[in-house]
N, C-alpha and C positions, 0 to 999 in steps of 0.2 A: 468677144470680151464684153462685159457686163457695164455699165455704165459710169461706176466707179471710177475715179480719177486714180489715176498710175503715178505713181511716184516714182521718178525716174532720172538716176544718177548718172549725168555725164561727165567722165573722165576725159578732160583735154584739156593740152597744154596749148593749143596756138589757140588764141581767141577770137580769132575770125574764123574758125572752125568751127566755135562752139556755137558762135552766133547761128552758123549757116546751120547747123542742124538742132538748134532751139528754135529755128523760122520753120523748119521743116513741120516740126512738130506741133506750132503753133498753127501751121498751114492746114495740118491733121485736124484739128481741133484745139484751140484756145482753152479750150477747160479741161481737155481730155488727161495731161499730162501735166505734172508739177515736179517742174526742172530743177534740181542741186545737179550745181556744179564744182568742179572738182579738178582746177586748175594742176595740181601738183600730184606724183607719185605718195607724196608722204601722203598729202591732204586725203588722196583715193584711199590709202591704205587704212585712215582712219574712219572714213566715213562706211567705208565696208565692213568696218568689223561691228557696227553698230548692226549690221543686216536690218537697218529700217527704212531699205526702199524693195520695193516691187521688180526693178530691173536696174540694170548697169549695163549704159554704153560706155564701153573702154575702148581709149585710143591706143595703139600697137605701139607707138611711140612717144614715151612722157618724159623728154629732153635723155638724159643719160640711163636713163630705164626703161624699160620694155612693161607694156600691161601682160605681159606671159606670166615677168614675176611678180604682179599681182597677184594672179591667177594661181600661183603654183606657191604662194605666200601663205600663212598665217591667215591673210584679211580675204584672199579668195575662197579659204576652207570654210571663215565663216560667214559668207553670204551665202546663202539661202535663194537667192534669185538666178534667175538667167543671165548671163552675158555676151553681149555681142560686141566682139571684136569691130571697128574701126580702122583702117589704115590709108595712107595715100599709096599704096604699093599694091599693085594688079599682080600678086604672086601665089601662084599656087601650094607653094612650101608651105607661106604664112597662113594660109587657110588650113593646113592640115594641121599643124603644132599648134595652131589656136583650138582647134576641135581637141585635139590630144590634152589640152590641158583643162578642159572643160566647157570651150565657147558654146553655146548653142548655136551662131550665126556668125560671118562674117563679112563687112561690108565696104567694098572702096569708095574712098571719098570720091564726091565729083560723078560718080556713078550708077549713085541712085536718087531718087526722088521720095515727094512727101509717099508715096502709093507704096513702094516698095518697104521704106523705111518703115511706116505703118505693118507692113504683111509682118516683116520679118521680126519685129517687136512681139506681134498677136501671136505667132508660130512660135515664137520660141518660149512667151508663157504658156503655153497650151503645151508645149512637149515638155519645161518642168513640171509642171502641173500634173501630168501624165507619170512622169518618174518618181513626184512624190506620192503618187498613187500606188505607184508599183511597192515604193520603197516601203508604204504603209504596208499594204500586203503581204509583204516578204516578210516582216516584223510579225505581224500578225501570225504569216504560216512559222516562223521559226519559233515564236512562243507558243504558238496550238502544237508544233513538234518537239518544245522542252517539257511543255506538260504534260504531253500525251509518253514521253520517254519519263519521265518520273513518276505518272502512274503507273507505265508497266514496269516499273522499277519496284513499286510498292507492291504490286501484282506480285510479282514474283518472289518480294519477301515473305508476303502472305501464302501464296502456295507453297514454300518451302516451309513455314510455319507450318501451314496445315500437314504437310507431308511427314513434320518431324514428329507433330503430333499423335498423328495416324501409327507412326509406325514403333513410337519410345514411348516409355512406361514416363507417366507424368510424374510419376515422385521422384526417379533417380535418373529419366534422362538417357536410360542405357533401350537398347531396342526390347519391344516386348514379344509377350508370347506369341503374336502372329506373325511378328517378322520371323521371331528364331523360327516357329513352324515352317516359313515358307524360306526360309535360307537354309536353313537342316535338307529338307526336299531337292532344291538348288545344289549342295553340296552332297549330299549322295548322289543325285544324279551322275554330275560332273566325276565324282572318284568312281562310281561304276563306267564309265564312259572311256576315263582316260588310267586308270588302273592306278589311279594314287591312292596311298591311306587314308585314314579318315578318323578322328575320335571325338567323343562327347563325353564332360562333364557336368553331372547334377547334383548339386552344392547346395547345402542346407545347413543354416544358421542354426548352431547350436541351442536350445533354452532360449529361444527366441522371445518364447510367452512369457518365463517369468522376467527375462527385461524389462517387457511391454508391462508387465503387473507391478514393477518393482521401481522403473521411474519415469512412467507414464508412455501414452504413443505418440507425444513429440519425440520426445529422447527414441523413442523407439523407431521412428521413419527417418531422424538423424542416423540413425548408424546405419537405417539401409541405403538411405543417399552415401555413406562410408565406404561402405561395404560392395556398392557398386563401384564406388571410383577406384577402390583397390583392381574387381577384377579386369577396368577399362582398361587402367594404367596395365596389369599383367597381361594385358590379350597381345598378342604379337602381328603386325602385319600382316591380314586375310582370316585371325580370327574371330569368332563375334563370342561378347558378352552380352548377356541379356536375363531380363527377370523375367522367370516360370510362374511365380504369382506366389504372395505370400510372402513369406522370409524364403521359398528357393530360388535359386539362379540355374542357370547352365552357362557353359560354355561350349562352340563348337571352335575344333581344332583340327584346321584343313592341313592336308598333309603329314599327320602326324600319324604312327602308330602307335601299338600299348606301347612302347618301354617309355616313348617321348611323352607321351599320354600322363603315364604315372610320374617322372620328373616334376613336368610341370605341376600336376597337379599339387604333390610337395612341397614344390616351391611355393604356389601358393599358399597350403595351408599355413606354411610354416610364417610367411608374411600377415596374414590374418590372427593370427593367435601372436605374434610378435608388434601389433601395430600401437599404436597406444588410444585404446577406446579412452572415452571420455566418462563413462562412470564404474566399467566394469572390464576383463576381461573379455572378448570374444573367439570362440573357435567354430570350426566348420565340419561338416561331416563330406565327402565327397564320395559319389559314384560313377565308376568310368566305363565306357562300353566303346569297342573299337570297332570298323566294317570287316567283316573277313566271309568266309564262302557263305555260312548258312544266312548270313543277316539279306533279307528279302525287301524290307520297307524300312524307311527311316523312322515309323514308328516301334519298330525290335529294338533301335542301338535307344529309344528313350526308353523302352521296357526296360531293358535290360542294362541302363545305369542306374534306373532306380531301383531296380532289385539289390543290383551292388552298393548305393546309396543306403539302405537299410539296414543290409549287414553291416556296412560302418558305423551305424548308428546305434546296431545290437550290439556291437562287439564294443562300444564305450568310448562312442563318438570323439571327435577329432580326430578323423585318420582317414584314410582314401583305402579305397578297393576296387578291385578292376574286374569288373564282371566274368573274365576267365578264370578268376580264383573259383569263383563258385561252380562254375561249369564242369572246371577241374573235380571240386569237391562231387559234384553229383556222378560223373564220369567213373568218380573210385569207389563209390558207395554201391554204383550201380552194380 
């Protein structure tokens, strides 16, 4: 211990007690220690919650009170120092429900001297001392471990940012042309693999341009943020909407064949030309292409909805066509 005077609260109620171990201490050294005493449970209890002493010798017994419920009190929780129990009882119980309730030490009266009194005063600031080092440390690791968990918390909103980024069209939000690229591939694959249908819509804004001419390309990137959320809201469970670039879109529709194909595709048109634009009417032209035996790459079914796309757009757009119409047609011409 350092050379500092200790400031040192003894709790006892018989005062030929207190005397015998304020001589003890004074035996230790005369200046070492500055003794408050602390005749009464209530008076301990008050002087402990002040936590302005250095240590506390508590007596086991302070007339109809135990220093346990000190200890296990209000005014134990808020000292801050070590305590060593006290008692005229050579009992082993009492040693251990004193440790239990927080002693660092405990000492029978009559049975120790200035030597020991001294050891076990110095041991038991040295092991708090030691535990509010610990305690500092554990604070310190559990705050280095909330802020290291709220930066990878930030981490990961960032990489999911960047990943939404990467993969959706920044003006409407819906995934872009490299996802659909690479989810088109992903879903042919899978319907070649496991023998389910497959269909693709390629969806082109009608007069796109004279909009854009007509009330500028704010109004005009408003209605493709529209006009995407229409086909979000329309996509079903497993299928993806997405912008092809431009005023077109697609959509891929897993498990679907032509008849489900053309349906839907219907139903959307007919929700797009029925929606209520904000300075004009809008409609769509759609082109649909299904998997069936000759289609080899998933770059055919996007050949071959936008071929069907065209003719709905030659034949006086707002309407859908499914790429077997035309197939049909050349088939009988042939």
């Amino acid at each position: 211990m350092s050379d500092t005077p200790i400031t040192l609260l003894l709790v006892e109620d018989d005062e030929d007690d207190y005397i015998i171990t304020r001589d003890l201490l004074e035996e230790i050294s005369p200046a070492r220690y500055h003794v408050d005493w602390a005749p009464t449970f209530e008076t301990a209890c008050a002087k402990l919650k002040t936590n302005a002493h250095d240590v506390c010798l508590l007596d086991y017994r302070l007339g109809e009170f135990t220093g346990l419920g000190v200890l296990k009190g209000e005014a134990g929780a808020s000292f801050t120092g070590p305590v060593i129990v006290l008692t005229g009882q050579a009992d082993h119980t009492l040693d251990v429900v004193s440790m239990q309730a927080g002693a660092m030490d405990f000492l029978v009266k009559g049975q120790f001297d200035a030597r020991l009194l001294e050891r076990s005063i110095r041991y038991a600031m040295e092991r708090k001392g030691f535990e509010r080092k610990l305690q500092e440390q554990a604070t310190i690791i559990e705050q280095a471990r909330a802020q290291l968990a709220m930066q990878n918390e930030r981490l990961r909103d960032d990489n999911m940012a960047l990943t939404s980024l990467a993969a959706n069209d920044g003006l409407t939000d819906i995934p872009n042309h490299r996802t659909f690229q690479n989810r088109l591939a992903e879903e042919f694959e899978q319907a070649l693999r496991y023998k389910y249908p497959l269909s693709l819509l390629v969806i082109d804004i009608d007069h796109f341009k004279s909009y854009n001419d007509s009330f500028g390309h704010p109004a005009g990137d408003e209605a493709l943020r529209q006009f995407a959320a229409i086909l979000r809201e329309s996509a079903r469970e497993g299928d993806v909407a997405a912008r092809y670039g431009g005023e077109e879109f697609v959509m891929i529709l897993s498990h679907t064949e032509a008849s489900g194909a053309l349906i839907l595709a219907e139903r959307l048109r007919r929700t797009i030309e029925t929606y209520h634009w904000p300075h004009r009417g809008v409609t769509a032209s759609i082109g649909i292409s299904s998997l069936d035996t000759e289609t080899a790459r998933p770059e055919m079914m996007i050949a071959r909805a936008d071929q069907a796309l065209y003719r709905s757009k030659g034949d006086g757009r707002n309407r859908i066509t499914h790429f077997r119409e035309i197939g049909a047609q050349n088939a009988s011409v042939a």
